[in-house]
C-alpha positions in Angstrom: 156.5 112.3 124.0 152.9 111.9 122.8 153.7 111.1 119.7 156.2 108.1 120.7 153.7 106.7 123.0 151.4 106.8 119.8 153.9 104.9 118.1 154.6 102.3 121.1 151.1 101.0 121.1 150.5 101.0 117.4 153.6 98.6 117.7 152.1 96.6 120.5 148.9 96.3 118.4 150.7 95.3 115.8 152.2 92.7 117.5 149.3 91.8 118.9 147.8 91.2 115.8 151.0 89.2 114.7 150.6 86.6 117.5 146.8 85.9 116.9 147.3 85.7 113.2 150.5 82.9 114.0 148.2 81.5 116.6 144.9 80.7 114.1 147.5 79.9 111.1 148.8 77.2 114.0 145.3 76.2 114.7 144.2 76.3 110.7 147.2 74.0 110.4 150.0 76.2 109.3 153.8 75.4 108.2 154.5 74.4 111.7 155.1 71.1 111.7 153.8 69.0 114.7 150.4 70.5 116.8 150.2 69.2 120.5 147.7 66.1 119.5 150.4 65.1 117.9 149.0 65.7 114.7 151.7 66.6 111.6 151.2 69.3 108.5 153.6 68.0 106.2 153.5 65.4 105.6 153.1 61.3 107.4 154.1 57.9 106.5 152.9 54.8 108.5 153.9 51.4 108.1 154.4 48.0 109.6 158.3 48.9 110.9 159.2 52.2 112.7 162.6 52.2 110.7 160.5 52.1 107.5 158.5 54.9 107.9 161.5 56.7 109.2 163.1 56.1 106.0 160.1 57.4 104.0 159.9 60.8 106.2 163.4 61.1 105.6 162.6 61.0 101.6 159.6 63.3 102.2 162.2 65.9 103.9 164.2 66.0 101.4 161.9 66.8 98.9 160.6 63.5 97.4 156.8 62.8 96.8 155.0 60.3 98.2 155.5 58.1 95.4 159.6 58.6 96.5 159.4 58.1 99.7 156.9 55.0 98.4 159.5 53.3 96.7 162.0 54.0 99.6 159.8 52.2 102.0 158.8 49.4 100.0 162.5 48.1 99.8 163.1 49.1 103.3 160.7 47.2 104.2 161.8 43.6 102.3 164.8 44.1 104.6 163.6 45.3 108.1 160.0 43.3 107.9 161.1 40.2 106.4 158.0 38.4 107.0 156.0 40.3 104.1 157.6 43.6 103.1 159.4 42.0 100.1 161.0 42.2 96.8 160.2 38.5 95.4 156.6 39.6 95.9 153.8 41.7 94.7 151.3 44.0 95.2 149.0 47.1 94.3 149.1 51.1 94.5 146.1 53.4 94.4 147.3 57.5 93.7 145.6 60.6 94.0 147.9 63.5 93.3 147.4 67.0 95.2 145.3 68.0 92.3 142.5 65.1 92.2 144.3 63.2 89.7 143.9 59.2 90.4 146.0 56.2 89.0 146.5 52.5 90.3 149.1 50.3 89.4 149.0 46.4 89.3 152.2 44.7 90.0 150.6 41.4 91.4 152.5 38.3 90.4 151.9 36.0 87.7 151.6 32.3 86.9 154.8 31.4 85.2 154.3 30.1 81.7 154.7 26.2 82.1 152.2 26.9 85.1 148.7 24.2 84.5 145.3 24.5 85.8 145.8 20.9 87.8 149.3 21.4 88.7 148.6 21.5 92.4 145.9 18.1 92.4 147.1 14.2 93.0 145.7 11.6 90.8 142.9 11.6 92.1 142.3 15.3 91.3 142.3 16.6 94.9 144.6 19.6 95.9 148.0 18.6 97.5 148.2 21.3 100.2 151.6 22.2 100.9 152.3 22.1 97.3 151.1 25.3 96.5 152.3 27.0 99.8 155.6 25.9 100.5 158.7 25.8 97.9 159.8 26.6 94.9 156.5 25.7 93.0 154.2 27.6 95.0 156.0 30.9 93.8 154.6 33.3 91.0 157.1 35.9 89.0 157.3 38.3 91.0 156.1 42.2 90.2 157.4 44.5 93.7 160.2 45.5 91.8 159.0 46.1 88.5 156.1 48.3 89.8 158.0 50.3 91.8 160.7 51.3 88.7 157.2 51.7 87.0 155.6 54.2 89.4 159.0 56.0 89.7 159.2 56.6 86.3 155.5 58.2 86.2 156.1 60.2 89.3 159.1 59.9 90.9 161.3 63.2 91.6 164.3 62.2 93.6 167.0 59.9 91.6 166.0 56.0 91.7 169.4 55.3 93.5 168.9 57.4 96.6 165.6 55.8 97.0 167.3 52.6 97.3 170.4 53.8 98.8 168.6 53.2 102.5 167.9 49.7 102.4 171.3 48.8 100.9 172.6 50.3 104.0 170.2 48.7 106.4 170.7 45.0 104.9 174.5 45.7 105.0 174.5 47.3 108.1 171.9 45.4 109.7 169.5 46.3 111.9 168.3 45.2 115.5 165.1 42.7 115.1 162.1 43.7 117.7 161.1 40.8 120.6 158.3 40.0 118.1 160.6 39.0 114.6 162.9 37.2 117.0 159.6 34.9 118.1 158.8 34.8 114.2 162.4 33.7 112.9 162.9 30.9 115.7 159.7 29.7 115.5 159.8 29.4 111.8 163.8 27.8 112.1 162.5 24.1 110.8 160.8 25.5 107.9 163.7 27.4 107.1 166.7 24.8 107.6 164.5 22.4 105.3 163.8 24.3 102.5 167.1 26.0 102.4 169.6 23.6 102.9 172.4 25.9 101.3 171.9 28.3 104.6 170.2 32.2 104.7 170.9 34.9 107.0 167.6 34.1 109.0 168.7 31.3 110.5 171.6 30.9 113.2 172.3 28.1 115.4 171.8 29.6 118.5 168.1 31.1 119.1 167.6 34.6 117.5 166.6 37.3 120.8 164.9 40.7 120.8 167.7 43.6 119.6 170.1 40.5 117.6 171.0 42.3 114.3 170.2 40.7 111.5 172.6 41.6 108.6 171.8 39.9 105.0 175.0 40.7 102.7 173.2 38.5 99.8 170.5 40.9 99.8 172.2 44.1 99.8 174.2 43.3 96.8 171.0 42.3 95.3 169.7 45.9 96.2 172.8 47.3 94.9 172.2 46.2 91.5 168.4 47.3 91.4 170.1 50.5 92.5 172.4 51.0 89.6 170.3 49.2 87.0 166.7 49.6 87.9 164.3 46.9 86.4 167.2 45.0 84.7 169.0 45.0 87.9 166.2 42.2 88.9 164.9 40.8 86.3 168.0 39.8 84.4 171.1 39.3 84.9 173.0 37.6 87.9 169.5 38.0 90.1 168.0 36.1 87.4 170.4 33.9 87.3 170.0 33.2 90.7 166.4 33.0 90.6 166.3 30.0 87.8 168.8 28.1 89.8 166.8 28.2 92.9 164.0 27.0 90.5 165.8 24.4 89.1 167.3 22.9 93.2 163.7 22.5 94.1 161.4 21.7 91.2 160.0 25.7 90.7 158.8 26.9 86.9 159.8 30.0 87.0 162.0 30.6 83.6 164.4 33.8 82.5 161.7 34.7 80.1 158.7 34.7 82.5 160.9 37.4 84.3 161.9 38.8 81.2 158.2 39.4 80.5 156.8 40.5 83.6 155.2 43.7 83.4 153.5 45.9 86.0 150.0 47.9 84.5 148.3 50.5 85.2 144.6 50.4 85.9 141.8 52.9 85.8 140.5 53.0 89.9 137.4 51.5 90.9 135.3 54.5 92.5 132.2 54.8 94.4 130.1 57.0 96.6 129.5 56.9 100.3 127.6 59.2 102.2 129.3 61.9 100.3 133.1 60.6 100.7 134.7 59.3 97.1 136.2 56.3 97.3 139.2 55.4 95.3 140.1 51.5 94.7 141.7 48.9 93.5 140.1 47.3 90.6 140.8 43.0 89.5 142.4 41.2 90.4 141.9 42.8 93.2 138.7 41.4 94.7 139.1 44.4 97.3 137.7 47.2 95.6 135.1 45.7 94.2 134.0 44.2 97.3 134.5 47.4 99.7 132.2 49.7 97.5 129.8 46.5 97.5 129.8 46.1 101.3 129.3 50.6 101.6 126.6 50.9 99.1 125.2 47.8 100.5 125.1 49.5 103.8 124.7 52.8 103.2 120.8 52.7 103.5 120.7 52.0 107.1 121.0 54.3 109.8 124.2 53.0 111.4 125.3 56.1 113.3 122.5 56.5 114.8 122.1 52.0 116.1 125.9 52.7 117.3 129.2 51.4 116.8 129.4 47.2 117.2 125.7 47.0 118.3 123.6 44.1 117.3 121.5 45.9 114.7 124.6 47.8 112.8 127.0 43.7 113.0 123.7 42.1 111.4 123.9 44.0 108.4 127.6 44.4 108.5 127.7 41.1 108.5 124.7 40.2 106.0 126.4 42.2 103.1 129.8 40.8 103.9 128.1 37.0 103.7 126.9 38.6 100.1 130.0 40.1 99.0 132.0 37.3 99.5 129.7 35.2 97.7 130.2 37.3 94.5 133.7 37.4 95.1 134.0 33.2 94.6 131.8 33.5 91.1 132.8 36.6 89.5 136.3 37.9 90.2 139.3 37.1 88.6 142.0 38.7 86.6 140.1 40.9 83.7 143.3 39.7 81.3 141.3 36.5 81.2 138.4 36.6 82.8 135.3 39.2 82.0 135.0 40.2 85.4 131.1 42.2 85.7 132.9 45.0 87.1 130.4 48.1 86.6 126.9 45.6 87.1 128.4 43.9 91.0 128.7 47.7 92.2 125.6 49.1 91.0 123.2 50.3 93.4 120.0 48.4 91.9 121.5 45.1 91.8 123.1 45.1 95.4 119.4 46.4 97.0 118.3 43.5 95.4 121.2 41.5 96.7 120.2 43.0 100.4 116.5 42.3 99.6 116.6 38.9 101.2 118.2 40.2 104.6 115.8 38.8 107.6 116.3 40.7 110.7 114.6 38.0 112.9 116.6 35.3 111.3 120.5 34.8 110.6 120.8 34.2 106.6 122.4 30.8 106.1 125.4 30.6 103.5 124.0 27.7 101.8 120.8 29.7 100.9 122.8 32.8 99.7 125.0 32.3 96.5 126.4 34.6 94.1 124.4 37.0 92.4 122.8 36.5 88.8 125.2 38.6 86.5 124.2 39.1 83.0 126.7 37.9 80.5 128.9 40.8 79.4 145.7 35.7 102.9 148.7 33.0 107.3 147.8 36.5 106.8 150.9 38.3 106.4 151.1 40.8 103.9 151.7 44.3 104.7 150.3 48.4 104.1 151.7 51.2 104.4 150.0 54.9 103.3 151.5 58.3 102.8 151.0 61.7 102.3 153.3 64.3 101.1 153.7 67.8 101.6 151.7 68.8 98.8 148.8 66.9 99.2 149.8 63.4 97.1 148.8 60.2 98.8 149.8 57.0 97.6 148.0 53.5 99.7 150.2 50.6 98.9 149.3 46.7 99.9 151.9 44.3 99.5 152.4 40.8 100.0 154.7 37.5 99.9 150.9 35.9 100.6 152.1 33.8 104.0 154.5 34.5 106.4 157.7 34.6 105.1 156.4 33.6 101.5 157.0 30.1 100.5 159.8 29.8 103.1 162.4 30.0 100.3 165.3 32.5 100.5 166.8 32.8 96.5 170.5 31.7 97.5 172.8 34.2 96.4 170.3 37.2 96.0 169.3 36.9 99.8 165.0 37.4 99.2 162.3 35.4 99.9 160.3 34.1 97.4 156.7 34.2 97.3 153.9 31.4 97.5 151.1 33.3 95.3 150.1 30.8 93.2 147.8 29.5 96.5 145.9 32.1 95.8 144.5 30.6 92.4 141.7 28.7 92.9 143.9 25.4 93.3 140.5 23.7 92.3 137.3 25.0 92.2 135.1 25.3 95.0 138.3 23.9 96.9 139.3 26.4 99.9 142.8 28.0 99.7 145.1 28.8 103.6 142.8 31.3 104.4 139.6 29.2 103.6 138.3 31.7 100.5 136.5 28.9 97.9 136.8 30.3 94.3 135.4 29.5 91.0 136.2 29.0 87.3 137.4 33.1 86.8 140.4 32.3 89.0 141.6 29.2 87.8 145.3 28.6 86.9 146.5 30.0 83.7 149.7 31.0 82.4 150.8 34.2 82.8 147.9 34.9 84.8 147.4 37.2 87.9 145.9 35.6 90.7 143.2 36.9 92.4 144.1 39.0 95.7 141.9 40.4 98.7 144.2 43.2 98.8 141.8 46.4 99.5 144.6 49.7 99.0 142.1 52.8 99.3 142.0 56.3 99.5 138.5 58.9 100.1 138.3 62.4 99.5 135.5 65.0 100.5 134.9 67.8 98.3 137.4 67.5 96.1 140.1 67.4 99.3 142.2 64.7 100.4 140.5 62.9 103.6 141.8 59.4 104.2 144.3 56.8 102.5 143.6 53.4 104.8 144.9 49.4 104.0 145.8 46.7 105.9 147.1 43.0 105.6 144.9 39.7 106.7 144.6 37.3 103.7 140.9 37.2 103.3 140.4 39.9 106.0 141.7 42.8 104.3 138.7 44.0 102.8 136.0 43.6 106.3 139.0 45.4 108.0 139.3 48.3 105.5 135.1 48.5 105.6 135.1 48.9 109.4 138.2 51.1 109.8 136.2 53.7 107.3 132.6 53.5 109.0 134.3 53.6 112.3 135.5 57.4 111.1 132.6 58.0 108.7 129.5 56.7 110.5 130.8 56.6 114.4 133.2 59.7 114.3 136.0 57.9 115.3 139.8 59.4 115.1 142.2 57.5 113.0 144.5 55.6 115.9 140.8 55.0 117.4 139.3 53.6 114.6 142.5 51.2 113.8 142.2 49.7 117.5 139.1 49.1 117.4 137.7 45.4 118.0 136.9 44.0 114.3 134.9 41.0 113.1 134.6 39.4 109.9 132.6 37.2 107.9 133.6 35.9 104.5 130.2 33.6 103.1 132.1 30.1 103.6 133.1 28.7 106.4 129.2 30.1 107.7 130.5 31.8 110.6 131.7 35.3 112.1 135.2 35.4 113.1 135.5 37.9 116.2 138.3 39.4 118.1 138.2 38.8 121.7 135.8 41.6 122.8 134.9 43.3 120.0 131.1 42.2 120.4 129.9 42.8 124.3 127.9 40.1 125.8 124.6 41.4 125.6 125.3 41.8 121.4 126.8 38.3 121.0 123.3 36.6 122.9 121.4 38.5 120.5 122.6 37.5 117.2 123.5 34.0 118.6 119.6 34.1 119.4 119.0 34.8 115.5 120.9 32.1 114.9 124.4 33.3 113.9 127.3 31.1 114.8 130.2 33.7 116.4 134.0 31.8 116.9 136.5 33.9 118.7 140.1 34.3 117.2 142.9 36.4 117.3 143.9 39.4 115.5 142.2 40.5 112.3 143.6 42.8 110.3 147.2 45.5 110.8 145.7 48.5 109.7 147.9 51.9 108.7 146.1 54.6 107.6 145.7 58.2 107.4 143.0 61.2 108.2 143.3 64.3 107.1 141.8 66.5 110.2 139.4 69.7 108.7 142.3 71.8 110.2 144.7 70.4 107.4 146.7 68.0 109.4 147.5 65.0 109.2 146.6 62.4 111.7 148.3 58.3 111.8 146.6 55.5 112.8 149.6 52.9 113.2 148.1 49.1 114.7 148.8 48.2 117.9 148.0 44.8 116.5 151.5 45.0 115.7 155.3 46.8 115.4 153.7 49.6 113.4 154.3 53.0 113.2 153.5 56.4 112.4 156.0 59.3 111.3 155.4 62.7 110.3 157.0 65.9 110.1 
């Protein structure tokens, strides 16, 4: 009897043992899934469109990467979020694998060939507006779809057509359009019916309303052949075809051998240091990275944690460096195929002390007095983000674009995409302001076969040698103020991630001399203060749709989807 009873609580310490061991390996963020902060271990995707991310967890659980489940959401999303997820687009990828490895891969769009440095400008040499935004001209050759057969190929697992497989079945299917695409589509039913008078499946006669589904047969057989043929699939072939014909019905440049010779490149990351996070970028013609490691380093001296989140001392020099930063960005950034872009001197830590040097606390700088910095020879904001992490640790940040809304308003008629107006992001003519009032210079002037210059800001941070955060948003000339606050709000004011993606944001971008602010992001006693100094603070409306992701010191994985708009998070 003694001896069972011996037995019987050995066995009950044992199981003891059991549950507090399952309960720390829960805590230390074991295989389990979910927590109750809703907080995921295996893995997360967050986008701008619920069913997107879905489709990218659904990749992720069956045993794709995050570059799988990448390429899943990426043509998802040029069904589901027509507005800027996109095939006739482009865009940029930053990677770090598991193991620290880190990779970025350019598939911006280019200047077709026949594209010329006036071709936007009347007689008179001024630029002719709507030229470059709307129509067949304003579009560049696209690069979404070549990048993503490009990043497959490197690190794909899964076969290409089952990464397509579920956005053929959503654009044949359909799927039900949310109260806010419903506003979007009838509010943009002109601009459609003019400048595609041979129809498209976004418009109908009678007004489009919140759960309509929206079915676009041209597209899915579009997807079908990327899906069977990969690169050649899109870029020659009956989508070609179709592409060149839409050229030729409304005056566009793009030829069969500009698509023909598109190619997406890989790029070495820009990195940086800030307060003892790694920051991985994107380098030209991005303007982003450059200018995010610019505005941390050039903040990084002051004690911002300890002034406070949005108080008047921590928005001065927020807002000093950004007036800096953008400066530099109209003189020296362009695409490094034709332009030698300063790239290692604008991010070192001597020259943007000295660029900080003239800061006057007592007195707002004045963009006419601050220019770019003396280097040594050597977005309607619509894009879209999304990030992800895998099981294993990959993470993959993704920015992607048609530039405006809905691109240059033209769907390809018989391939069912949009086509992009890019070429508005050259500098039309320098020192002219393009749609989202950035002023750029000589090293992004029209060219062909050129990249235009982007403010598209895909990042990822690690902390000793671990994963910590992959974070992007869209907003034209936003992007990159909206990346720098969503990181100091977790770095410097210990923020979580769906914390720091709500919060208020301003931005200021050199020219037009002024700080854009969401409505009560500054309080009031903040706003008299710099006002006082001199600074001249316009309300406006949302800046920035940030989706990001934190990796929590227990191993999990936290979303930070925007309220800002239909985003989501999804984990598992």
């Amino acid at each position: 009897m003694q001896k069972t009873t011996s037995q019987n609580l050995s066995l009950i310490k044992i199981g003891s043992y059991l549950l507090i061991i399952s309960l720390l390996f829960s805590c230390a963020g074991g295989h389990l899934g979910k927590n109750n902060s809703g907080e995921y271990y295996n893995g997360m995707v967050v986008s701008a469109n619920e069913i997107a991310s879905e489709v990218g967890v659904d990749i992720l659980k069956k045993g794709g990467n995050a570059v799988d489940a990448a390429v899943a959401v990426q043509f998802a999303l040029a069904v589901v979020y027509p507005n800027a997820g996109n095939i006739g687009g482009g865009g940029f990828m930053v990677y770090r694998s598991a193991k620290g490895e880190i990779n970025s891969l350019d598939f911006r769009e280019k200047a077709a060939a026949n594209a010329g440095r006036d071709m936007y400008l009347d007689a008179a040499g001024n630029p002719i507006v709507d030229k470059s935004l709307y129509g067949q001209l304003a579009a560049g050759v696209p690069g979404s779809v070549a990048g993503m057969v490009e990043a497959h190929l490197k690190y794909g697992r899964l076969k290409w057509e089952d990464l397509i497989a579920p956005a053929v079945h959503l654009a044949e299917e359909g799927f039900k359009l949310s109260a806010r695409q419903a506003k979007e589509l009838n509010g943009l039913k002109g601009r459609f019916k003019k400048l595609n008078p041979l129809g498209t499946a976004l418009l109908k006669e009678t007004p489009w309303a919140e759960g309509d589904v929206l079915v676009q047969s041209e597209l899915a057989t579009t997807l079908k052949l990327i899906a069977s043929q990969g690169r050649n699939g899109f870029y020659e072939g009956a989508v070609a075809d179709s592409i060149v014909a839409e050229m030729h019905r409304g005056g566009g440049i793009i030829s069969k051998q500009d698509l023909a010779n598109y190619k997406a490149v890989w790029r070495k990351p820009v990195t940086g240091n800030y307060r003892g996070y790694e920051v991985i970028t994107m380098p030209p013609p991005s303007s982003g990275g450059i200018a995010l490691i610019q505005l941390l380093k050039s903040v990084e001296p002051y004690p911002l944690s300890k002034w406070g989140f949005n108080t008047d001392s921590t928005v001065q020099v927020m807002i000093e460096a950004e007036r800096r930063v953008y400066a530099d960005r109209a003189a020296h950034l362009g695409d490094p195929d034709f332009y030698p872009v300063p790239q290692k001197k604008l991010i070192e830590d001597a020259y943007l002390k000295q660029r900080m040097s003239s800061f006057n606390w007592n007195k707002a700088s004045t963009s006419a007095e601050i220019s770019a910095g003396e280097i040594p020879p050597a977005e309607h904001p619509e894009t879209t983000h999304f990030s992800i992490v895998d099981k294993a640790g990959n993470a993959v940040s993704i920015t992607t674009t048609l530039n405006g809304s809905y691109g240059a308003g033209v769907v390809v008629k018989g391939a069912g995409f949009l086509l992009n107006n890019e070429m508005d992001d050259f500098s039309v003519k320098p020192g002219a302001p393009n749609m989202y009032g950035l002023v750029g210079g000589e090293a992004n002037s029209i060219a062909p076969n050129k990249r235009m210059l982007s403010s598209m800001t895909p990042a990822i941070l690690a902390k000793d040698g671990q994963l910590y955060m992959v974070v992007g948003t869209p907003g034209g000339s936003t992007i990159i103020t909206s990346v720098f606050q969503t990181i100091l709000n977790v770095v410097d004011f210990n923020q979580s991630m769906q914390a720091a993606v709500n919060a208020k944001k301003f931005h200021h971008q050199w020219l037009p001399d002024q700080v854009d602010v969401e409505e009560k992001a500054l309080d009031s006693i903040t706003t008299i203060r710099l006002k006082a100094k001199g600074y001249k603070i316009v309300t406006r409306g949302a800046i920035g749709r940030v989706d990001a992701i934190l990796k929590t010191k227990w191993g999990y994985y936290q979303g930070g989807a925007d309220p800002r708009g239909d985003d989501k998070a999804v984990g598992w």
